[in-house]
C-alpha positions, 0 to 999 in steps of 0.5 A: 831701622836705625843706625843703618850704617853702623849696623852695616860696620859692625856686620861687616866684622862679624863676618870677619869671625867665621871667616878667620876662624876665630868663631864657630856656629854662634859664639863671638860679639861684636859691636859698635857705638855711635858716637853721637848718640851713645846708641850701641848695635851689637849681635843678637844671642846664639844667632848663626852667622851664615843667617845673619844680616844687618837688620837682624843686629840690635840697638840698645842704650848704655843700660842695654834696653833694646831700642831696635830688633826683636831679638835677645841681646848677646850674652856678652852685651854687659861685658860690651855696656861696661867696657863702653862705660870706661872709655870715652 
């Protein structure tokens, strides 16, 4: 499993969601970026938050291939891949 601990960071405020009331069941993304490698980890699509863990969360590249995890990508990794592209 690659990029364990931004994995870890990004669950992190997933867990954040549910637990403030700014989601329920499945919907809201969150993800981060490494800054070394360019390399985004980011929450898998329609997967309930009481299920997930860590090593369910994906890697993908700038262009949104999955690097690591078996999963389908959120429906908002665009939105997600573009905001990325425009920021440094």
């Amino acid at each position: 499993m690659i990029l364990h601990e931004l994995r870890q960071e990004v669950y992190e405020s997933l867990m954040e969601l549910p637990k403030n009331h700014l989601v329920t069941m499945h919907s809201g993304t969150v993800s981060g970026r490494d800054p070394a490698s360019g390399l985004i980890v980011i929450k898998p699509s329609g997967f309930r938050y009481d299920r997930l863990t860590p090593a369910d969360l994906l890697v993908i590249d700038a262009d949104g291939n999955c690097l690591d995890g078996n999963l389908r990508p959120s429906s908002d990794t665009e939105t997600h891949l573009y905001m990325y592209k425009h920021r440094p």
